[in-house]
VEXDREN-2710 file (C-alpha; in Angstrom, 1 decimal):
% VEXDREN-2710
k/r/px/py/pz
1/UNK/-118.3/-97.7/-137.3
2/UNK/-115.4/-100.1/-138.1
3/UNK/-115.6/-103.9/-138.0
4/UNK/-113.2/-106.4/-137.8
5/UNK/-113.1/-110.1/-137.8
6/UNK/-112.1/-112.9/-135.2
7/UNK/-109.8/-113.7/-138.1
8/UNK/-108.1/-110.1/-138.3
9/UNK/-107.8/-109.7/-134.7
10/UNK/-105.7/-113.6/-134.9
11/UNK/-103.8/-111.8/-137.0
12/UNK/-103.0/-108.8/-135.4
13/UNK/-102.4/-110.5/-131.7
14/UNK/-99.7/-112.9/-134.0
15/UNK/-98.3/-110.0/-135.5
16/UNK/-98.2/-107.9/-132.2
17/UNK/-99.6/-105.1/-133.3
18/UNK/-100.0/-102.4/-130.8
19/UNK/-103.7/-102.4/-129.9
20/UNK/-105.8/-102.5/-126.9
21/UNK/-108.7/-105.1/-126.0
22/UNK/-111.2/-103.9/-124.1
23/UNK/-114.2/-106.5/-123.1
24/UNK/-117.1/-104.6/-121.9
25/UNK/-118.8/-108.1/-120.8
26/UNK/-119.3/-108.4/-116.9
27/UNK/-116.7/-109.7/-114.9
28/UNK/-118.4/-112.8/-114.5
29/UNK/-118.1/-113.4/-118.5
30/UNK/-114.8/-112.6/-118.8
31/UNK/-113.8/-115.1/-115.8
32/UNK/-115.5/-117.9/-118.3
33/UNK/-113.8/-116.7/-121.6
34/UNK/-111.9/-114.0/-122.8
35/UNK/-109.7/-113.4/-125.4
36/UNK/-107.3/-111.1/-123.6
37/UNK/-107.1/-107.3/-122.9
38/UNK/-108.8/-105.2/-120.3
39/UNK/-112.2/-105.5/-118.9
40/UNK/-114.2/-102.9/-118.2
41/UNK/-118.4/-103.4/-118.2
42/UNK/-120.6/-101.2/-120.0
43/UNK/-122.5/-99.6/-117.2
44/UNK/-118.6/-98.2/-115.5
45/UNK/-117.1/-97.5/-119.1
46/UNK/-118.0/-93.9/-119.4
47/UNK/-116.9/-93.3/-115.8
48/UNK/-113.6/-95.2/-116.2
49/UNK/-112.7/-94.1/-119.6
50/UNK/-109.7/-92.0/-118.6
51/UNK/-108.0/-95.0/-117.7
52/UNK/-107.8/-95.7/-121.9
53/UNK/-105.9/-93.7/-124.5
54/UNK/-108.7/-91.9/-126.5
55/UNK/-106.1/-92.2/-129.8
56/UNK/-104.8/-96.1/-129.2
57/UNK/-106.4/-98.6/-131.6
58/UNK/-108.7/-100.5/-129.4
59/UNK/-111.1/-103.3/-130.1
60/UNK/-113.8/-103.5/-128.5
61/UNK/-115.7/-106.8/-127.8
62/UNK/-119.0/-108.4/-125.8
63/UNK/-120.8/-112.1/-126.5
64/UNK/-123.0/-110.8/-129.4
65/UNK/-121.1/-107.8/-130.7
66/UNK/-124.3/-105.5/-129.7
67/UNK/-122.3/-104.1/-125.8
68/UNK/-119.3/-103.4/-127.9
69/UNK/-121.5/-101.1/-130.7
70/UNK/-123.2/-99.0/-127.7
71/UNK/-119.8/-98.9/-126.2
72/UNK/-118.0/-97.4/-129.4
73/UNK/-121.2/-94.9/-129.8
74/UNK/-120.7/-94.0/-126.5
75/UNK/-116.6/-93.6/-126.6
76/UNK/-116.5/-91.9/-129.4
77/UNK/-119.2/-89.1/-127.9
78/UNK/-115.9/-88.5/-126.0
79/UNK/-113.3/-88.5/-128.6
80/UNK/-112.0/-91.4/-128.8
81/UNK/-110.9/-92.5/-132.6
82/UNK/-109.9/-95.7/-134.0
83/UNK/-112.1/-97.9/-132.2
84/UNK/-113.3/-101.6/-134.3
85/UNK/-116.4/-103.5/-132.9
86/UNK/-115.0/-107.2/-133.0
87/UNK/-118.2/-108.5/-135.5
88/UNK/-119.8/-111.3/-133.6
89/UNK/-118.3/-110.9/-130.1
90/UNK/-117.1/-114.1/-128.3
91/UNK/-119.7/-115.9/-130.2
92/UNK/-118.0/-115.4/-133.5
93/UNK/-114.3/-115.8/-131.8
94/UNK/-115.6/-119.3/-130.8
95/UNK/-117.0/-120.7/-133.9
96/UNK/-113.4/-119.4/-135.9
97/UNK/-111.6/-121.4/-133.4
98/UNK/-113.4/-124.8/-134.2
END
């Protein structure tokens, strides 16, 4: 499974690169803090996943980094490719910003 750091996805969001954010958080998370992207909870993400591009580059992130790994195990059952678990989650995005 491919990582990335807080750090890298700075980067890429400065740089523009073309990539999807997906948080798989609740709704109620995201409303507090969020870094962006689509959300889209764990327990509707098989059932919504035709709504993402199975080839785009998509990081995926949660509050610990442990809903984005179930969520990549579970994408990729389905074909999707290029997916990175952002290492951490939001807890790890927070601490890089201080």
């Amino acid at each position: 499974m491919k990582q990335i750091s807080s750090l890298e996805v700075k980067k890429w969001l400065e740089e523009q690169k073309d990539f999807l954010l997906l948080d798989v958080r609740e709704g109620w998370e995201n409303e507090e803090y969020n870094i962006g992207g689509i959300n889209m909870p764990l327990g509707v993400l098989i059932s919504r996943r035709n709504e993402l591009d199975p080839e785009k580059t998509t990081v995926i992130y949660c509050e610990k980094g442990i809903r984005s790994v179930v969520a990549i195990q579970r994408l990729e059952e389905y074909g999707f490719i290029n997916l990175y678990n952002l290492t951490g989650g939001m807890q790890a995005w927070k601490k890089s910003m201080e």
